[in-house]
BABAFI-662224 format. One record per residue (C-alpha): x, y, z; residue in three letters. Coordinates in steps of 0.05 Angstrom, whole numbers, padded with zeros to 5 digits, always signed. Layout:
N
XYZALA
...
//
This chain:
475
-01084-00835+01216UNK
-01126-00801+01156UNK
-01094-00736+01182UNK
-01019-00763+01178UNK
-01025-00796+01107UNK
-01051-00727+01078UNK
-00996-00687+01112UNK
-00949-00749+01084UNK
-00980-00734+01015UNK
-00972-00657+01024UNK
-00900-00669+01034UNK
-00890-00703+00976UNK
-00933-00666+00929UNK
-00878-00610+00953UNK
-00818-00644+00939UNK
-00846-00672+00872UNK
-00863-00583+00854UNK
-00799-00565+00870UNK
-00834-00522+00927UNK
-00791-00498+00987UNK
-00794-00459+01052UNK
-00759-00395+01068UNK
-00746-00384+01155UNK
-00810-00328+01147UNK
-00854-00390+01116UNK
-00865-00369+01047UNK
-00866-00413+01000UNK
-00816-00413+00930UNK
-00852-00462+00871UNK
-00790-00471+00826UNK
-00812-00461+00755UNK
-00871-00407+00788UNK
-00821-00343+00754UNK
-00892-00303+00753UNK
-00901-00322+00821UNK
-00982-00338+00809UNK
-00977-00407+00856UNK
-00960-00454+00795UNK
-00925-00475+00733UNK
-00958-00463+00668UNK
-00938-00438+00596UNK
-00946-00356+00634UNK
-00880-00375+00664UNK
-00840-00391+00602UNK
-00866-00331+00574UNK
-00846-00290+00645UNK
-00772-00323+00634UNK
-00768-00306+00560UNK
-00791-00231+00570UNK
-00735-00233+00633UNK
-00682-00256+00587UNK
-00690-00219+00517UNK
-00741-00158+00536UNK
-00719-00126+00597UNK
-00783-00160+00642UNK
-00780-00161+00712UNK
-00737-00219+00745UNK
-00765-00282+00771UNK
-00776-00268+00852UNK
-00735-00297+00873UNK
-00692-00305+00814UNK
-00680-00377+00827UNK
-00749-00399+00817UNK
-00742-00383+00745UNK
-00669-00433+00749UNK
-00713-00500+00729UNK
-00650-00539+00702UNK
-00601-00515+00753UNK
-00554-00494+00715UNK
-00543-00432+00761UNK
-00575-00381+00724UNK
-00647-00354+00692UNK
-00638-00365+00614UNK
-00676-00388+00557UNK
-00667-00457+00576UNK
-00704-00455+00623UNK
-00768-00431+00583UNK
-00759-00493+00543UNK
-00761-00526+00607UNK
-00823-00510+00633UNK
-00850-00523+00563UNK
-00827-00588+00563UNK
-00864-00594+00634UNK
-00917-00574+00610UNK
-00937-00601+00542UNK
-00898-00657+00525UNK
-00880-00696+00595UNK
-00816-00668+00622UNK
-00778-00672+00686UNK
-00812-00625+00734UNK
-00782-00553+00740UNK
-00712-00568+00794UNK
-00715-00638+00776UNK
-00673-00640+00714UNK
-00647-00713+00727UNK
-00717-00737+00738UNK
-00710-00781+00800UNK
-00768-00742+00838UNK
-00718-00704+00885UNK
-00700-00625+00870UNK
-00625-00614+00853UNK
-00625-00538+00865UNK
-00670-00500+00915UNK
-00700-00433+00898UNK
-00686-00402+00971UNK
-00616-00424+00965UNK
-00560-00360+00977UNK
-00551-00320+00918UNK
-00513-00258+00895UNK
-00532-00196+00857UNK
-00488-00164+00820UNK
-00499-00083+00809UNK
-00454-00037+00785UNK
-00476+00021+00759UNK
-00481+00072+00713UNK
-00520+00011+00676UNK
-00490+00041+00609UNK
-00415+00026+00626UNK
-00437-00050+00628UNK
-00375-00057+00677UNK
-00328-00117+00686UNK
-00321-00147+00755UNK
-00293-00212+00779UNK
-00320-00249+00839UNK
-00271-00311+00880UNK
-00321-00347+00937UNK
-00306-00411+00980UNK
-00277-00474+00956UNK
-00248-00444+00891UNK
-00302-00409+00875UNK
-00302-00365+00819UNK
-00341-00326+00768UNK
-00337-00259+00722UNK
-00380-00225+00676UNK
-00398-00150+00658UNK
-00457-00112+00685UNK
-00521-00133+00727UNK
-00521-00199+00749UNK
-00550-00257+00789UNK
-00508-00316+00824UNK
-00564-00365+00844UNK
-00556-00435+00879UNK
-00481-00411+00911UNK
-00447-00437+00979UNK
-00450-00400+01036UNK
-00386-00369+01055UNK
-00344-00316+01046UNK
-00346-00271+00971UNK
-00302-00223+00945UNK
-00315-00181+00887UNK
-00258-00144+00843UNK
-00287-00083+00805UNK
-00254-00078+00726UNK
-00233-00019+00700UNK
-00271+00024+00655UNK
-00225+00080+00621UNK
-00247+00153+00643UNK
-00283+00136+00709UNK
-00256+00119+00781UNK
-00264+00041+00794UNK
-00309+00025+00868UNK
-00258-00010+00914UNK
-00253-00080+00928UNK
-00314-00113+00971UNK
-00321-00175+01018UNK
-00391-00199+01044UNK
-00404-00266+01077UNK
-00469-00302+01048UNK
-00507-00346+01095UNK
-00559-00404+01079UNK
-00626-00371+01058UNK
-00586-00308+01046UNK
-00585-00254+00989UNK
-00528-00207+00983UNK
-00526-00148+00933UNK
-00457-00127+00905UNK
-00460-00042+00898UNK
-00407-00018+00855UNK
-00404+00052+00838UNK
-00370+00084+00779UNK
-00354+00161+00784UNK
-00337+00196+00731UNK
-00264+00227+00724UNK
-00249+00294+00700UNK
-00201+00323+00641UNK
-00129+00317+00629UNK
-00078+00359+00601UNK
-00021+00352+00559UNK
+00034+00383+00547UNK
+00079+00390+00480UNK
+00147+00402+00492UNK
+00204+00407+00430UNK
+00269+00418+00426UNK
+00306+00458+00412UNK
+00257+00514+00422UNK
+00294+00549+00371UNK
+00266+00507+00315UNK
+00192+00522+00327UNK
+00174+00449+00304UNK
+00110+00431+00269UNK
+00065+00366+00303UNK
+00005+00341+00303UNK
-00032+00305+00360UNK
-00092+00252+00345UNK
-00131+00223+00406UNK
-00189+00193+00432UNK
-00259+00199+00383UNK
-00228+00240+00327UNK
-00191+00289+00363UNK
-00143+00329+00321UNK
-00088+00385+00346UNK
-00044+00420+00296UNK
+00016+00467+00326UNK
+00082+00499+00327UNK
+00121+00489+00382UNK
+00114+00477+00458UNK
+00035+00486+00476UNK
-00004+00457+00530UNK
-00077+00433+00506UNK
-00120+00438+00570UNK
-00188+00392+00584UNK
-00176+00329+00548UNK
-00208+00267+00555UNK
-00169+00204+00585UNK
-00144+00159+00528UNK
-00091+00140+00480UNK
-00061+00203+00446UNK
-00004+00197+00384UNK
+00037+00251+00365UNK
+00067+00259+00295UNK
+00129+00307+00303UNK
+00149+00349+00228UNK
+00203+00346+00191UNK
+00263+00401+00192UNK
+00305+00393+00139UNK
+00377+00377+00167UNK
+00351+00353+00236UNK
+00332+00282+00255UNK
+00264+00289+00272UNK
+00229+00246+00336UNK
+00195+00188+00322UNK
+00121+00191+00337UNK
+00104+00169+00393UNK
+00035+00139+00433UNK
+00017+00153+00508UNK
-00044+00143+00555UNK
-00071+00205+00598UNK
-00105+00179+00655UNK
-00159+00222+00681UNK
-00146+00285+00712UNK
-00075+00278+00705UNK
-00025+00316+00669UNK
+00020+00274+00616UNK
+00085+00309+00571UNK
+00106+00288+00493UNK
+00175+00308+00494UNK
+00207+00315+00433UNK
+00284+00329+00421UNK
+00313+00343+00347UNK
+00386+00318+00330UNK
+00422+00363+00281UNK
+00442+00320+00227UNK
+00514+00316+00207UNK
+00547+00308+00139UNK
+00463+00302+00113UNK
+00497+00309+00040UNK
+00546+00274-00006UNK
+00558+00244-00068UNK
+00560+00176-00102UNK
+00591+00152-00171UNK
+00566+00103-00217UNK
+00596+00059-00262UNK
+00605+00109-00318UNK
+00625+00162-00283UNK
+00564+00203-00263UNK
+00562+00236-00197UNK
+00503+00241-00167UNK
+00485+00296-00103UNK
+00460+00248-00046UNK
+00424+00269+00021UNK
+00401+00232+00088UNK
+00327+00242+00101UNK
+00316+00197+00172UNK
+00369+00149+00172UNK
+00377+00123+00108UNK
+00410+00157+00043UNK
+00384+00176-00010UNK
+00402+00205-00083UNK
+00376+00274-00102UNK
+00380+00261-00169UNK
+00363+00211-00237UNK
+00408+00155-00239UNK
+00435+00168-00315UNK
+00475+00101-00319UNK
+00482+00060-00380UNK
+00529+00006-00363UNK
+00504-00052-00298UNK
+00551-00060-00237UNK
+00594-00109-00279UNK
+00608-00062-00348UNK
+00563-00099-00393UNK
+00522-00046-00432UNK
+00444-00039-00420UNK
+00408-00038-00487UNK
+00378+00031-00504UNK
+00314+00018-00545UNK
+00298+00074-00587UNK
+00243+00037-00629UNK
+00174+00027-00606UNK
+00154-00043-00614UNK
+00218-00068-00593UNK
+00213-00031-00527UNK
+00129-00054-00526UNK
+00172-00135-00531UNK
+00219-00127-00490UNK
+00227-00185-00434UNK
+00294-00158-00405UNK
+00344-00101-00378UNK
+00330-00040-00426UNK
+00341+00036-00419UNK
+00313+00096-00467UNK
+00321+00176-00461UNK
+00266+00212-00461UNK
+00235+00228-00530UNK
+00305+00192-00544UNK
+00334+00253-00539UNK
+00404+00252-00502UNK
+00393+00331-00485UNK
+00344+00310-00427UNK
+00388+00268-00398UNK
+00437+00314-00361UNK
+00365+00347-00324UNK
+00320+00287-00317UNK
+00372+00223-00319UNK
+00346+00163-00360UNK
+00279+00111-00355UNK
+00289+00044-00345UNK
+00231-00017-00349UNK
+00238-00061-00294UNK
+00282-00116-00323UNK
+00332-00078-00310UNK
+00323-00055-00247UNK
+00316-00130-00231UNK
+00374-00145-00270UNK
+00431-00191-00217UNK
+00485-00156-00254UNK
+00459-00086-00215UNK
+00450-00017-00236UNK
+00458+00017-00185UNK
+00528+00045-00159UNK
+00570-00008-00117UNK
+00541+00004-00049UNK
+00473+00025-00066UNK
+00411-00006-00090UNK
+00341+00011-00116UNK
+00300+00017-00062UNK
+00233-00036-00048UNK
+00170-00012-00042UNK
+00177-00023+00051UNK
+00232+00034+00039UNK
+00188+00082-00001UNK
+00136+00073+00052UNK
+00199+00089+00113UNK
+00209+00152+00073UNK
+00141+00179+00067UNK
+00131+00157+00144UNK
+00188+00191+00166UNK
+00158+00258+00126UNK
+00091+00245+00163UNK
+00049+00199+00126UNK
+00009+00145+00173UNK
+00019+00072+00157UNK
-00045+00061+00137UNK
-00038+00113+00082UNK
+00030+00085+00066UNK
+00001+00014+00054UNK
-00057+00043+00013UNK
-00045+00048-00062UNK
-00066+00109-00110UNK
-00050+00178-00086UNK
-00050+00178-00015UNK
-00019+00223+00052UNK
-00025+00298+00057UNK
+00040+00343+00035UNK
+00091+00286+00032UNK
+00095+00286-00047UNK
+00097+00369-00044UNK
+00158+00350+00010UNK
+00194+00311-00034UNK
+00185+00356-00105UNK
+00232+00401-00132UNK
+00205+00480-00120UNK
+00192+00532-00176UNK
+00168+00520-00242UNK
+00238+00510-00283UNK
+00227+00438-00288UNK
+00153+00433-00259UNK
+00097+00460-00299UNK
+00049+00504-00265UNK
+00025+00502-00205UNK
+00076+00448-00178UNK
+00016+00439-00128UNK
+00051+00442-00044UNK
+00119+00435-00077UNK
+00172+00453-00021UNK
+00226+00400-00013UNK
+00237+00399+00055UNK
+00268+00333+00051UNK
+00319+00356+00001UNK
+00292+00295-00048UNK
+00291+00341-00110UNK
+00244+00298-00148UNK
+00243+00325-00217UNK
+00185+00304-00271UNK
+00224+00262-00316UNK
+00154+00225-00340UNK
+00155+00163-00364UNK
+00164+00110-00428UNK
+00093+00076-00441UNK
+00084+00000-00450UNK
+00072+00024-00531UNK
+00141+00057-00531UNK
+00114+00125-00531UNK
+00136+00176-00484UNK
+00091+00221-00441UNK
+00090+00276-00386UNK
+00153+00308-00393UNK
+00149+00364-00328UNK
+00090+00345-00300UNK
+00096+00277-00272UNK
+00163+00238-00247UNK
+00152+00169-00243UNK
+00207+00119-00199UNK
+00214+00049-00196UNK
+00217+00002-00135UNK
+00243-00054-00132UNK
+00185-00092-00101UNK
+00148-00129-00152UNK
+00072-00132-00153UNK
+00055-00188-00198UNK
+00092-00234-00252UNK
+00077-00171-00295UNK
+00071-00111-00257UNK
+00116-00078-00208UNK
+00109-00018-00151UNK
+00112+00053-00173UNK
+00119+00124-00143UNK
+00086+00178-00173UNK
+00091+00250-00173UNK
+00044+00304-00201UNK
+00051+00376-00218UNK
-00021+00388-00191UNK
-00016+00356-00125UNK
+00018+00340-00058UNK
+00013+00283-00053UNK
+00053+00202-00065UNK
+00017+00154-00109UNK
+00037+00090-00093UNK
+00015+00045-00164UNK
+00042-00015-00200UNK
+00058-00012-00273UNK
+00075-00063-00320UNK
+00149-00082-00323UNK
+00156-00061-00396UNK
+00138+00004-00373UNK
+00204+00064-00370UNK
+00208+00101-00310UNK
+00266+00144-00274UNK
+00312+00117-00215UNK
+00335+00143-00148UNK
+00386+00092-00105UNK
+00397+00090-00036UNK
+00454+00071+00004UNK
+00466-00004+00038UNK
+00456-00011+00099UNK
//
């Protein structure tokens, strides 16, 4: 009788620790992650180590689950805490009604892909709906038996493991292996047309990688990843758009690009007065290659041209000026205009046309090369684009005309500009052009030129400010 109540009392005294039997007889005390025979505050420490240090795992894992939530986690340090200063449930108990609701020799999973350092994504469907993902190592504690499957993610530059299935029985642990192999190199090949042309491009990739060339090339030994190519710009051809592919490892991928000869690229327009003015398509949009000069809007009414100072400095509507008010520049450098005027509904530019916003400035120097993050960046910004768009020589520029070579045809010539004062500076060494974008109540978007360098400043002037005008066509 003494002997049954004790083995009674045993029994219970288990069920009360959380303490199970495997098939071999050993015995799991959930809550014991140090495995020492009991539950004490050496445990939470254990768990915490586990979970933010790189310790070793509870053994099993699932005696260091004390509030069954499926996993070993910092909760469950605060459990055994709780349990152990201040009265909590006992470790498996979390609903306190003196039976376990998880077991620590239930079925679990490991998860183990490796290299470690690719941190890998995988996927893993089980019975009744069953389902779970994560990336890298990892433990599935407290599952049903059945049936798993595990999907492997893919990780760019290495060969994903194939697709597993293992069947997990009661008192069972099964280890998912997945092994990631390396891939080798690419290559790419560059491929314009006509060959005749020689084209310029450049090729960015994966961590910095930069290729510069003329031509067809193939670039041997890459790694996998997203390359762009930028194709250049051949004055009277429609250039390629640039264009973004993926090389997959050891694989060979081809950036074909195919120049259109451009047809009628140049013309003229007239304005209201009379002027004609040389135009050109660069891309697919026209363009002026010269000043506008006009001194009338769309409608015939006359734009004001402020000679004096502090009138211009006042002014709050449509004005022109010459520079140095001197009507000999005009024929070379056209007029400046503040930005009232190129506002102005009446229009001043030549029926058809328009001044261009600051989005079309930014297609222009795009289509010449510049990235979009450079276009959307003010001050000076891009590489050659500005030198693209300048007038060569020294006639108009003064020296050195920095990367001046107008392969776009623009002609931009450095017709300066009209101060906020009224006073005039930086006749041949700066052109200055209006968009028709505004910035602010009081400031609108500029592009600048400079005799010094190659490059487009994109800057926003107040509106009072005179600066030259080139149209483009309607679309």
């Amino acid at each position: 009788m003494k002997k049954n109540f004790y083995l009674f009392a045993l029994a219970i005294i288990i069920a009360f620790m959380g303490i199970t039997t495997t098939e071999s007889g050993a015995y799991y005390i959930c809550g014991d992650a140090n495995s020492d025979g009991g539950v004490n505050v050496s445990d939470a420490v254990h768990i915490v180590n586990y979970v933010f240090v790189g310790g070793d795992a509870p053994d099993p894992v699932a005696t260091g689950d004390c509030n069954c939530d499926g996993s070993c986690n910092v909760s469950d340090a605060v459990a055994v805490i709780n349990f152990v200063f201040v009265g909590g449930y006992d470790p498996c108990d979390p609903d306190n009604d003196g039976i376990p609701e998880c077991d620590p020799n239930s079925p679990m999973i490991i998860i183990d892909p490796s290299p470690d350092l690719l941190d890998a994504p995988w996927s893993l469907a089980g019975p009744e709906g069953f389902s779970a993902g994560g990336n890298g190592d990892d433990t599935l504690i407290s599952l049903e038996v059945g049936e798993y499957t595990i999907t492997w993610g893919e990780v760019f530059g290495w060969l994903t493991p194939p697709d597993s299935t293992h069947t997990l029985t009661s008192e069972d642990t099964v280890t998912f292996s997945g092994i990631y192999i390396e891939a080798g190199p690419g290559t790419i090949v560059i491929d314009p047309s006509p060959d005749s042309l020689n084209a310029t491009w450049s090729l960015l990739g994966p961590e910095g990688y930069l290729a510069d060339g003329n031509g067809d090339d193939t670039l041997p030994d890459l790694d996998p990843g997203d390359y762009t190519i930028t194709w250049g710009y051949i004055f009277e051809w429609i250039k390629p758009s640039d264009s973004t592919l993926t090389l997959p490892p050891e694989d060979t991928m081809t950036f074909i690009g195919t120049y259109i000869e451009a047809i009628d690229s140049t013309g003229t327009v007239t304005d209201f007065d009379g002027n004609i003015y040389q135009t050109i398509k660069i891309g697919d949009k026209w363009w002026m290659m010269e000043n506008l000069k006009v001194t009338h809007y769309r409608n015939g009414d006359e734009i004001p041209n402020i000679t004096s100072n502090s009138t211009w400095e006042n002014l709050i509507s449509g004005a022109y000026c010459n520079y140095d008010n001197d009507e000999g520049n005009v024929n070379t450098y056209g007029r400046l205009y503040n930005w009232h005027a190129v506002n102005d509904s009446r229009g001043i530019s030549p029926q058809g046309w328009h001044v261009p916003t600051d989005e079309e400035w930014k297609e222009l120097e795009m289509y010449l090369g510049m990235s979009r993050t450079d276009v959307d960046a003010s001050g000076w910004r891009g590489t050659n684009e500005g030198g693209m768009l300048k007038d060569t020589g020294t006639t108009y520029w003064t020296s050195p005309n920095g990367g001046a070579t107008n392969e776009s045809g623009f002609t931009a010539l450095p017709g300066a500009y009209r101060n906020y004062d009224g006073s005039f500076n930086n006749l041949g060494s700066v052109a200055s052009f209006w968009t028709a974008t505004e910035y602010s109540s009081e400031r609108s978007w500029t592009r600048r030129l400079h005799y010094q360098f190659s490059q487009c400043a994109r800057l926003n002037y107040g509106k009072t400010y005179g600066s030259s005008i080139r149209c483009v066509k309607d679309y």
